[in-house]
mmCIF file of the N, C-alpha and C atoms, coordinates in Angstrom:
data_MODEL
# 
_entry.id   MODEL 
# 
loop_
_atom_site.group_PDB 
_atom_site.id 
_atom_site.type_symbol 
_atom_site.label_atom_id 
_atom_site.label_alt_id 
_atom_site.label_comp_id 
_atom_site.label_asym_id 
_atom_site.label_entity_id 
_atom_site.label_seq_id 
_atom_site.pdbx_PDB_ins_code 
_atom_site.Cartn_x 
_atom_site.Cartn_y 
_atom_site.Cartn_z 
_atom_site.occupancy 
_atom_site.B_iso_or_equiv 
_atom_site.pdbx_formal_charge 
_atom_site.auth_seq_id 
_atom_site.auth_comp_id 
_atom_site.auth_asym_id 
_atom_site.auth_atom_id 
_atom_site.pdbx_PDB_model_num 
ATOM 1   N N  . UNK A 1 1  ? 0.850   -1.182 0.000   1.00 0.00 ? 1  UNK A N  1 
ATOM 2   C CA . UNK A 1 1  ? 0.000   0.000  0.000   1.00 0.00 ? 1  UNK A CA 1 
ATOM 3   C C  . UNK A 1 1  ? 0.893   1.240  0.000   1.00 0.00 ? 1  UNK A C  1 
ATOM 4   N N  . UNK A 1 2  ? 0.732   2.230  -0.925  1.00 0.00 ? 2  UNK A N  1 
ATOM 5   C CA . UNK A 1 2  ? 1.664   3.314  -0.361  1.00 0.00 ? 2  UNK A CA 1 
ATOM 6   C C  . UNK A 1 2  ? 0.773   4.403  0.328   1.00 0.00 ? 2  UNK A C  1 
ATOM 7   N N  . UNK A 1 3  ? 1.548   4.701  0.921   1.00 0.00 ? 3  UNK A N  1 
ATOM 8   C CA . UNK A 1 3  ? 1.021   6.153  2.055   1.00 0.00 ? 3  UNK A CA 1 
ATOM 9   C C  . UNK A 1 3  ? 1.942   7.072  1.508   1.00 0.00 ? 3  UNK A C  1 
ATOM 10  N N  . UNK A 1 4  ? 0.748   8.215  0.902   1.00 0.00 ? 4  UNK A N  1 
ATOM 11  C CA . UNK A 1 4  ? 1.264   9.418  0.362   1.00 0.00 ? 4  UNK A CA 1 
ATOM 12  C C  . UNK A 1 4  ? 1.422   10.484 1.902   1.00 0.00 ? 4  UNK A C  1 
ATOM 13  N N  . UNK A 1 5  ? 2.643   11.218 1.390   1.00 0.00 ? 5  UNK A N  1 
ATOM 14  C CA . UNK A 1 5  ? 2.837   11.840 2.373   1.00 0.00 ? 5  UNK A CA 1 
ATOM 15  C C  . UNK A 1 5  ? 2.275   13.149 2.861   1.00 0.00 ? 5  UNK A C  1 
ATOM 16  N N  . UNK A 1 6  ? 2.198   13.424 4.123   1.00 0.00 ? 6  UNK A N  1 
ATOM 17  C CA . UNK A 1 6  ? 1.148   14.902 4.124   1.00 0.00 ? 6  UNK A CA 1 
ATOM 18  C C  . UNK A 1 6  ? 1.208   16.195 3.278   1.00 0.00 ? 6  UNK A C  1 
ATOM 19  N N  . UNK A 1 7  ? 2.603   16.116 2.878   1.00 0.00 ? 7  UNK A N  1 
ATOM 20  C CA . UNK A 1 7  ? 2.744   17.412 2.160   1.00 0.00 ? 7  UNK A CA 1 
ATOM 21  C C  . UNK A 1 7  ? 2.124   17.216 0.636   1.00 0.00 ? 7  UNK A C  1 
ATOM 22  N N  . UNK A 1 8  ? 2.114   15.913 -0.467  1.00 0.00 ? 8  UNK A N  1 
ATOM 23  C CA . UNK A 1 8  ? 1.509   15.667 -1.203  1.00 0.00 ? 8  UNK A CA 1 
ATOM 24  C C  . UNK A 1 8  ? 0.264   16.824 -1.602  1.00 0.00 ? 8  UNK A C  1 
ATOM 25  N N  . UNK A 1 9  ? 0.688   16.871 -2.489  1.00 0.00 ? 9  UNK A N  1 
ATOM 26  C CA . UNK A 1 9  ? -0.585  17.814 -3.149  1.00 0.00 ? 9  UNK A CA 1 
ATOM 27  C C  . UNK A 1 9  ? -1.222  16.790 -4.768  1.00 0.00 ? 9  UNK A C  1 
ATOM 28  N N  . UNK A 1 10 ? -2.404  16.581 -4.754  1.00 0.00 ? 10 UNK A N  1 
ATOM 29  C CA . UNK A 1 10 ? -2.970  15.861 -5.685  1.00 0.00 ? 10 UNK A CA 1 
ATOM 30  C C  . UNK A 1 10 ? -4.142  17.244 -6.918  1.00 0.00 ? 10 UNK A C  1 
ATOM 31  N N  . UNK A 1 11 ? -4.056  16.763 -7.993  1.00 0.00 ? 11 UNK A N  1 
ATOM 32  C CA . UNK A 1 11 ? -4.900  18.136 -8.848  1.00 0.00 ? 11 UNK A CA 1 
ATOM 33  C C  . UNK A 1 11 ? -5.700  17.386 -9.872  1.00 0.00 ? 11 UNK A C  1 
ATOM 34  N N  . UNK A 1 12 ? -6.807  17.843 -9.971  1.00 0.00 ? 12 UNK A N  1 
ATOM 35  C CA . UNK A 1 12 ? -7.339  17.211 -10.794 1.00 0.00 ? 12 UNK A CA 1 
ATOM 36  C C  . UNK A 1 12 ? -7.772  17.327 -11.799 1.00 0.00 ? 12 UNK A C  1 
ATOM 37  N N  . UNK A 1 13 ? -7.517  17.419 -13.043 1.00 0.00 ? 13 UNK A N  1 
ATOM 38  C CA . UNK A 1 13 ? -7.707  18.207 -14.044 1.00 0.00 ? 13 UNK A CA 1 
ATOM 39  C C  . UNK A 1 13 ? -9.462  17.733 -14.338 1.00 0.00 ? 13 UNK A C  1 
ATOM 40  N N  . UNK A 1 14 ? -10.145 18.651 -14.511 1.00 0.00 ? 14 UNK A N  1 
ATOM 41  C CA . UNK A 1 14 ? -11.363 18.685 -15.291 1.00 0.00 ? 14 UNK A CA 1 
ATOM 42  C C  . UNK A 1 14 ? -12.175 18.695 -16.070 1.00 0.00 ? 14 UNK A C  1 
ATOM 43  N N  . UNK A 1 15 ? -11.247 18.964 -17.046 1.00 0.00 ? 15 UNK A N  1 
ATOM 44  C CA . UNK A 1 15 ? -11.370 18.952 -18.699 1.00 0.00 ? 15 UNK A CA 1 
ATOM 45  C C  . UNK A 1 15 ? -11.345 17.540 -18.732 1.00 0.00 ? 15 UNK A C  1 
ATOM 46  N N  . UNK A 1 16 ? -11.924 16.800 -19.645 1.00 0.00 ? 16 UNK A N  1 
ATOM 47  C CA . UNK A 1 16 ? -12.021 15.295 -20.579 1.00 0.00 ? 16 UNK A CA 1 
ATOM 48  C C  . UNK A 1 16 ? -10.525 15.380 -21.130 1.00 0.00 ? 16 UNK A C  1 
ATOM 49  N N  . UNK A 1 17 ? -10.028 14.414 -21.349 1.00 0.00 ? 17 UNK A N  1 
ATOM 50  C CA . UNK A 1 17 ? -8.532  14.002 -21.904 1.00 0.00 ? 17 UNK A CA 1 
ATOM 51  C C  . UNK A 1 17 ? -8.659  13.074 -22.484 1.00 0.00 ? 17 UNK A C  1 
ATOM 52  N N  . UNK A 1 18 ? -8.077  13.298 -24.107 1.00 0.00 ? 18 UNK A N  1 
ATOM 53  C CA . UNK A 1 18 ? -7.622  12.009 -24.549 1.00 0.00 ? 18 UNK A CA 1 
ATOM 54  C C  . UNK A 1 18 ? -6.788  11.266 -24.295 1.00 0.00 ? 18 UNK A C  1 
ATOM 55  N N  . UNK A 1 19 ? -7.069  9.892  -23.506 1.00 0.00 ? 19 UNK A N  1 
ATOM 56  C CA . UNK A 1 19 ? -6.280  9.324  -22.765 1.00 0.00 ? 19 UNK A CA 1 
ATOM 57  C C  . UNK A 1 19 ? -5.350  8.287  -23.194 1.00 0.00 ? 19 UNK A C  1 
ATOM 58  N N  . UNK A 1 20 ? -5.070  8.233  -25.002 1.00 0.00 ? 20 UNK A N  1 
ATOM 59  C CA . UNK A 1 20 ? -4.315  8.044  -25.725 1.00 0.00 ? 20 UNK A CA 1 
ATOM 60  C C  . UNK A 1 20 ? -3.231  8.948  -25.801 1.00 0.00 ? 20 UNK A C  1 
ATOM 61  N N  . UNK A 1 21 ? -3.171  10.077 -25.110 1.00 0.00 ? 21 UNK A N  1 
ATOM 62  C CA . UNK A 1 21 ? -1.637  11.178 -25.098 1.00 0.00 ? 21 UNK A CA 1 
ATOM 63  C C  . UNK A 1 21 ? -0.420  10.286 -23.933 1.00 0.00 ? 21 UNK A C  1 
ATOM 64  N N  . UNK A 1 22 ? 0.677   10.367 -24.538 1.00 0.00 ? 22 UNK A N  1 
ATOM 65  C CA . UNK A 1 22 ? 1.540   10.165 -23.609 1.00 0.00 ? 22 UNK A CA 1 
ATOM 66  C C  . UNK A 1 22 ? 1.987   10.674 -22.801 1.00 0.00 ? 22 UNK A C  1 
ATOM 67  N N  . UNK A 1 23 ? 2.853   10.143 -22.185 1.00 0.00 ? 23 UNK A N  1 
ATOM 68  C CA . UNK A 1 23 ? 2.878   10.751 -20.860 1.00 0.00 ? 23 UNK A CA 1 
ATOM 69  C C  . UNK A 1 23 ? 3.658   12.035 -21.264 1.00 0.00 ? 23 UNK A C  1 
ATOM 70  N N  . UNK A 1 24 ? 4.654   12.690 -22.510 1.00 0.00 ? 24 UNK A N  1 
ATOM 71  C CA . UNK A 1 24 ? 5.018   13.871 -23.256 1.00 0.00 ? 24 UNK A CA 1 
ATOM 72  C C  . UNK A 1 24 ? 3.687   14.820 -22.851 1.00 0.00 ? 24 UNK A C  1 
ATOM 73  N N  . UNK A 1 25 ? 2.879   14.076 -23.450 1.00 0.00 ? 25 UNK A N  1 
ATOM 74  C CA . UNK A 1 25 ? 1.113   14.983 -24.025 1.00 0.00 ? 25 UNK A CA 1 
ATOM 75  C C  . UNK A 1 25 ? 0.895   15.701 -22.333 1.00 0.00 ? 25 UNK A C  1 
ATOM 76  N N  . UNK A 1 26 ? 0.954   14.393 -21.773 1.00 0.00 ? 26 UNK A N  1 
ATOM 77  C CA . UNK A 1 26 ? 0.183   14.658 -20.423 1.00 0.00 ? 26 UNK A CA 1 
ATOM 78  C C  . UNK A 1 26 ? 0.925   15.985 -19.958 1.00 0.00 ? 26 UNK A C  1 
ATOM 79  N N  . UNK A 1 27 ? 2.100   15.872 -19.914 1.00 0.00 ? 27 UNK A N  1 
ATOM 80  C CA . UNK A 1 27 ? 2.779   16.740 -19.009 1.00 0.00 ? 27 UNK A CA 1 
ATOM 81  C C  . UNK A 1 27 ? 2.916   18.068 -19.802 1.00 0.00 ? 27 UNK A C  1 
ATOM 82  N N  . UNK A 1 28 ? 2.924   18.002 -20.979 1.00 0.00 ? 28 UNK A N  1 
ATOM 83  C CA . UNK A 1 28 ? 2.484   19.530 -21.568 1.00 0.00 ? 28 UNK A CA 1 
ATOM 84  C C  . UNK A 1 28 ? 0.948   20.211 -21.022 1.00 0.00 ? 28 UNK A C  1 
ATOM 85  N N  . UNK A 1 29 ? 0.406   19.418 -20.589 1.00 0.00 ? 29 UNK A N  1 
ATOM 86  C CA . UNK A 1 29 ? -1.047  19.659 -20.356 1.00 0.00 ? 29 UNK A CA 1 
ATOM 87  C C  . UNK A 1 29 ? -0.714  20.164 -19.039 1.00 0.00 ? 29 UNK A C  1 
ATOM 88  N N  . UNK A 1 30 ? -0.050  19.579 -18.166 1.00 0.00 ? 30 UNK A N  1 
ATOM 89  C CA . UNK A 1 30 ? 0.107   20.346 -16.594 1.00 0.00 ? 30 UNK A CA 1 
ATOM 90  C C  . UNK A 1 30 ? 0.685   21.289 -16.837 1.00 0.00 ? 30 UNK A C  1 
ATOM 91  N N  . UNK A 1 31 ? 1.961   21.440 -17.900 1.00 0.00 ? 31 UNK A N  1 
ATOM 92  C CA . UNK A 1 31 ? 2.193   22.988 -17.734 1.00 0.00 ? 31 UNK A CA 1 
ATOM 93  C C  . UNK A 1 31 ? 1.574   23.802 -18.421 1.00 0.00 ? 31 UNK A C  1 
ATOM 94  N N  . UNK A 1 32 ? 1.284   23.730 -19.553 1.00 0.00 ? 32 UNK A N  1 
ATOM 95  C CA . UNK A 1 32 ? 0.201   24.675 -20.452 1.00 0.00 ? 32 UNK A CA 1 
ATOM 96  C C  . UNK A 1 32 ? -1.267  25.127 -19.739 1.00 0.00 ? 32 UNK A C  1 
ATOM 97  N N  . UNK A 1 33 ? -1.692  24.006 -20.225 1.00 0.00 ? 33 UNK A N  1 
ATOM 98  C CA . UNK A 1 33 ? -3.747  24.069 -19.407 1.00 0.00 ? 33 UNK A CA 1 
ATOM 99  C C  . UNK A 1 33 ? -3.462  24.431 -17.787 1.00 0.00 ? 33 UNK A C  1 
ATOM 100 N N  . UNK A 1 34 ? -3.133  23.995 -17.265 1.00 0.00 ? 34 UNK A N  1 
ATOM 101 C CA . UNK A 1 34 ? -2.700  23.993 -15.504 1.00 0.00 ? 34 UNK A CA 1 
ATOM 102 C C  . UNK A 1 34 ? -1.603  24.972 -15.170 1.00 0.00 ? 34 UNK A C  1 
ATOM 103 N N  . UNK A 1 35 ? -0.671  25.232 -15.450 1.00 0.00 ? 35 UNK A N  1 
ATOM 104 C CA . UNK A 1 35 ? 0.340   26.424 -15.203 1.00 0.00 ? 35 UNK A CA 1 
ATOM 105 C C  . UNK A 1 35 ? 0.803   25.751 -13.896 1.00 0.00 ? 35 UNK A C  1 
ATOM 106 N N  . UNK A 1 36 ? 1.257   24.376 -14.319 1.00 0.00 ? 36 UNK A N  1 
ATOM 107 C CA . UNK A 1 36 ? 1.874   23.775 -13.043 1.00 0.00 ? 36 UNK A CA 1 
ATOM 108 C C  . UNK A 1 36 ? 2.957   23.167 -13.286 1.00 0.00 ? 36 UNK A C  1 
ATOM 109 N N  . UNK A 1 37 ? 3.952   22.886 -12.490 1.00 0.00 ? 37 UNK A N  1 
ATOM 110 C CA . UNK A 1 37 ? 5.204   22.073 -13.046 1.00 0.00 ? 37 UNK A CA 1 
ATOM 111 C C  . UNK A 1 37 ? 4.865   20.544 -12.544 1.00 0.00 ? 37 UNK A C  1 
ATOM 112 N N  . UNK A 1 38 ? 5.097   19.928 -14.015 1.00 0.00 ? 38 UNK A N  1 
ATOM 113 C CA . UNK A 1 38 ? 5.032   18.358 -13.861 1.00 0.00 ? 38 UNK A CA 1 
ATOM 114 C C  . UNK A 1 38 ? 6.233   17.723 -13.053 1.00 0.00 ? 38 UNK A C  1 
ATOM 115 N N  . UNK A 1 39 ? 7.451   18.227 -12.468 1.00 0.00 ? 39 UNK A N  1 
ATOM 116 C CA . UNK A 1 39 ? 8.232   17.740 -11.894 1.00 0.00 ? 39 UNK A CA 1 
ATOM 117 C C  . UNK A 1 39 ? 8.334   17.836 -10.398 1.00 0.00 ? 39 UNK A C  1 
ATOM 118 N N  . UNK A 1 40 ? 6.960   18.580 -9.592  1.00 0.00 ? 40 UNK A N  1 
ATOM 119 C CA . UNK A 1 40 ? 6.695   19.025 -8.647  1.00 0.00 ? 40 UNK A CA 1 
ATOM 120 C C  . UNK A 1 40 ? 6.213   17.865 -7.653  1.00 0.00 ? 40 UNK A C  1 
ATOM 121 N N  . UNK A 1 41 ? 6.668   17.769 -6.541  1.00 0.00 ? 41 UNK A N  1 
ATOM 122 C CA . UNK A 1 41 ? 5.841   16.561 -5.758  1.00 0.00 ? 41 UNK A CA 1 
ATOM 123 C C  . UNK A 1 41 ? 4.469   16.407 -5.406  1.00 0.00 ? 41 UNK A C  1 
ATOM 124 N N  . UNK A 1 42 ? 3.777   15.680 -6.775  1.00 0.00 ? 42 UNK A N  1 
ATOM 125 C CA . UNK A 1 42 ? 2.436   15.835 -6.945  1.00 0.00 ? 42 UNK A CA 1 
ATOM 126 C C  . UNK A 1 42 ? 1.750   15.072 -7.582  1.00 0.00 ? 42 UNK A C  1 
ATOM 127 N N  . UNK A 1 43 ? 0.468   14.775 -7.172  1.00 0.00 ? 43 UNK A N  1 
ATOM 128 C CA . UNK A 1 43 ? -0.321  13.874 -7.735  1.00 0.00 ? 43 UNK A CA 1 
ATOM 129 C C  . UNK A 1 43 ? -0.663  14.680 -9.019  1.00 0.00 ? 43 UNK A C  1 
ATOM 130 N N  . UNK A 1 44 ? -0.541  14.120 -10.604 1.00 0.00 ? 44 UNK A N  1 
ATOM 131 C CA . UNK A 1 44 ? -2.399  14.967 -11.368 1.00 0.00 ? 44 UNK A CA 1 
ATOM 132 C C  . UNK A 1 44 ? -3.045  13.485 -12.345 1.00 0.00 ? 44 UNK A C  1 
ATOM 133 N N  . UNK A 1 45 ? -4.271  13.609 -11.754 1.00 0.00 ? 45 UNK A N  1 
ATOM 134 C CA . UNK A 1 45 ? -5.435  13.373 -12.528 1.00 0.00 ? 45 UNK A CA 1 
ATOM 135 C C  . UNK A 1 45 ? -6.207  13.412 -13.275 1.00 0.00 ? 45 UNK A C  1 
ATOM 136 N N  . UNK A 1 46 ? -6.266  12.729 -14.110 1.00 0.00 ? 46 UNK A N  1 
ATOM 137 C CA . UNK A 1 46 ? -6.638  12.965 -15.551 1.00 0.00 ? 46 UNK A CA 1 
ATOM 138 C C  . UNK A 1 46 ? -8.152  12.165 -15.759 1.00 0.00 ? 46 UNK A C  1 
ATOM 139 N N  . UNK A 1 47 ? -9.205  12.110 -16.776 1.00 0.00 ? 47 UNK A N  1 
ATOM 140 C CA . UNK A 1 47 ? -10.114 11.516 -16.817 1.00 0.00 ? 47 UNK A CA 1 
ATOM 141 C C  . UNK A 1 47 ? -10.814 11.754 -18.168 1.00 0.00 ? 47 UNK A C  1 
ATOM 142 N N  . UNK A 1 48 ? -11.292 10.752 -18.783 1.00 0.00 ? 48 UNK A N  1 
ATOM 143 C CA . UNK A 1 48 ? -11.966 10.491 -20.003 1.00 0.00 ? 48 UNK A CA 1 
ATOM 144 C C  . UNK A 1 48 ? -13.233 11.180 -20.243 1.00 0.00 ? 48 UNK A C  1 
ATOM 145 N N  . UNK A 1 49 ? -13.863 11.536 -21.700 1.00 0.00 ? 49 UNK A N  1 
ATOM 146 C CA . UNK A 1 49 ? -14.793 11.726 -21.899 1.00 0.00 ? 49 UNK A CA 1 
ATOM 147 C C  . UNK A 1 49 ? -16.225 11.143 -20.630 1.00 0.00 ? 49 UNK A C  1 
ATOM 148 N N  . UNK A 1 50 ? -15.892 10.056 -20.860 1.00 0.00 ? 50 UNK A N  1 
ATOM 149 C CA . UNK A 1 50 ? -17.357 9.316  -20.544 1.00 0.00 ? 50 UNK A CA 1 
ATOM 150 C C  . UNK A 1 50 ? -17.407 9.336  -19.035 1.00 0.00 ? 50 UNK A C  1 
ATOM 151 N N  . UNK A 1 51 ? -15.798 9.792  -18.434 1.00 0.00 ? 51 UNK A N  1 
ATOM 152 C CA . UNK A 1 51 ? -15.667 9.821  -16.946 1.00 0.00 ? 51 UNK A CA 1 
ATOM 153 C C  . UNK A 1 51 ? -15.447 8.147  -16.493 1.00 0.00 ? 51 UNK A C  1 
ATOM 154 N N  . UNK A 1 52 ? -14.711 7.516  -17.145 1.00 0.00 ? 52 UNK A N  1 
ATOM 155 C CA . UNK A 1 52 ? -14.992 5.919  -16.863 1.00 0.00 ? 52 UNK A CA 1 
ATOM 156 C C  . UNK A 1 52 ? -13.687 5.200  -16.907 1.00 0.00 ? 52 UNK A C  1 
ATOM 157 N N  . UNK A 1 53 ? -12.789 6.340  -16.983 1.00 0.00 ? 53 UNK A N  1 
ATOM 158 C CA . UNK A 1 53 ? -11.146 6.004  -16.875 1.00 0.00 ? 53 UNK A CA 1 
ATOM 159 C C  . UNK A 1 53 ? -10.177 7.456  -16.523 1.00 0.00 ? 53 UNK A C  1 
ATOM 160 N N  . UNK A 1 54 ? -9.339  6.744  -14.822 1.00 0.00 ? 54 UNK A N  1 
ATOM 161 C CA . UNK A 1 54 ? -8.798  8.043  -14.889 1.00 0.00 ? 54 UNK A CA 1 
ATOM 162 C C  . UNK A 1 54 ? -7.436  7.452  -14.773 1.00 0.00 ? 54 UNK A C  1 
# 
């Protein structure tokens, strides 16, 4: 089981994602759409059209 640690910050993106982007795609998306750094100690969450895969 892992236990995330208290300082952990998790984000969840809200927009639908094509969840065929790689993980390149993805992380342009945290910094572009989100204005966040993908190398930051952090959860992000991503999720499909239909909401049925995150």
């Amino acid at each position: 089981m892992i236990r995330p640690d208290a300082k952990l910050q998790v984000f969840l993106c809200r927009e639908p994602v094509d969840m065929r982007k790689s993980i390149d795609g993805l992380s342009l998306l945290v910094q572009e759409a989100m204005e966040l750094n993908p190398f930051d100690e952090a959860v992000f969450v991503f999720c499909n059209r239909q909401r049925d895969k995150v």
